[in-house]
C-alpha positions in Angstrom: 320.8 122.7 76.5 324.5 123.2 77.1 325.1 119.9 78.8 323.0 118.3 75.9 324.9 120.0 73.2 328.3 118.6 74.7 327.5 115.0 75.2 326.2 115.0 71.5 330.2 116.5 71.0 331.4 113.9 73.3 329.5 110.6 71.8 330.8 111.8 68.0 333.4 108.7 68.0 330.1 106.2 68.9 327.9 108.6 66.4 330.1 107.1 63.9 330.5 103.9 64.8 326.9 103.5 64.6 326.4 105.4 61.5 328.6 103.0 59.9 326.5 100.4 61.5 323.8 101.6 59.9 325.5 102.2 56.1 326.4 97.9 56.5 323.3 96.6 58.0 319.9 98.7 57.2 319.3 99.0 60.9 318.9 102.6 62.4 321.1 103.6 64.9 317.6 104.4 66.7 315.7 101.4 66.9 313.1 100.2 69.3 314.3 97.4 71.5 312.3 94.2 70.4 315.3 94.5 67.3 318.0 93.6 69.7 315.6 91.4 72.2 313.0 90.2 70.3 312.8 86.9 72.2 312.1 88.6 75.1 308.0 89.4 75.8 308.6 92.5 78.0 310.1 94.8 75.2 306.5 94.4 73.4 304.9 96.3 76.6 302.9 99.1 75.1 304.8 101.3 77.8 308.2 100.0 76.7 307.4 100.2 72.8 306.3 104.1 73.3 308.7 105.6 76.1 312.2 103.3 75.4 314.6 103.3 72.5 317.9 101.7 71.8 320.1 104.3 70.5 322.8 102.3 68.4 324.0 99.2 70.1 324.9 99.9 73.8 322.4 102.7 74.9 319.3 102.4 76.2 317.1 105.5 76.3 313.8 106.4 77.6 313.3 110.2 77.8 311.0 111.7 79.9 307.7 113.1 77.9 305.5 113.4 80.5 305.3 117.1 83.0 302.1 116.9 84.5 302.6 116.8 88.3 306.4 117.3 88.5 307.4 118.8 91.5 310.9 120.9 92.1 311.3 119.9 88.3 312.0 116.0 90.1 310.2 113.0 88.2 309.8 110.5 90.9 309.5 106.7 89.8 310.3 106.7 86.3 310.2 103.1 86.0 312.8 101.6 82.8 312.3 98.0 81.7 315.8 96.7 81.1 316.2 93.3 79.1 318.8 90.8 79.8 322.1 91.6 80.3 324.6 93.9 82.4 323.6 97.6 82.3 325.1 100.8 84.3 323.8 104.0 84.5 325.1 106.2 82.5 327.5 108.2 85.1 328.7 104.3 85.6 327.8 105.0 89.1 325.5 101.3 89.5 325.3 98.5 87.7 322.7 96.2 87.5 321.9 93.1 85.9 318.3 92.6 83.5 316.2 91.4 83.0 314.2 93.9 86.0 312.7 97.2 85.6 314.3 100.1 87.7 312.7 102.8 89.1 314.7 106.6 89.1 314.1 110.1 90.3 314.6 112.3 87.5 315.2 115.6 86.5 313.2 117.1 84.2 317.0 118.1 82.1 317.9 114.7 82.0 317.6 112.0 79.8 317.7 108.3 81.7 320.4 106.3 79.9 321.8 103.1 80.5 324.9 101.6 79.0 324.8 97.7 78.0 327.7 95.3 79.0 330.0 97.1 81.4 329.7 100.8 80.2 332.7 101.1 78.2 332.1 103.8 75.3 334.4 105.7 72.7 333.9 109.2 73.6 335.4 112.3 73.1 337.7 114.4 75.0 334.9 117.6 76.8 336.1 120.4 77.3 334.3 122.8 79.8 
């Protein structure tokens, strides 16, 4: 919860940005992704519409709601669709290039994220 609570801090400067968004355009800074890819027959998946959400303009998230059969608190698999574009994971530590659908081991704390073209962000300074 910790960790949670101090990347909600940290994304305050983005928070803003898209709220702004929002106040201009009508669109919700969490919105599914056939908004931003509508051309693109994937995103209408039943899978995709239910488990993936853009969250403002440059993250793509798709929490994990499902427990049954976790073991060591590991989600093995967990398969993203990601449309077209350059994405990185969120720790900036791959990049990888969509339209494909990536498959993760995750922990049951985290939240898969994925950063659209290059994986720049206006954050804010944590302090631990």
């Amino acid at each position: 919860m910790r960790d949670a609570m101090r990347l909600r801090n940290a994304l305050t400067p983005y928070l803003y940005t898209e709220s702004r968004r929002f106040y201009d355009t009508g669109v919700a800074p969490v919105h599914p992704l056939y908004y931003d890819f509508g051309v693109d027959k994937n995103v209408y998946e039943q899978l995709v519409v239910e488990r993936q959400y853009m969250f403002g303009q440059r993250i793509l998230a798709q929490p994990v709601t499902s427990v049954t059969g976790v073991p060591n608190g590991t989600l093995k698999g967990w398969e993203t669709y990601l449309p077209a574009g350059t994405w990185s994971t969120w720790n900036g530590s791959k990049v990888i290039v969509g339209p494909t659908r990536v498959k993760t081991d995750v922990m049951l704390s985290e939240i898969p994220l994925f950063v659209r073209d290059g994986g720049l962000l206006p954050l804010k300074t944590m302090n631990r």
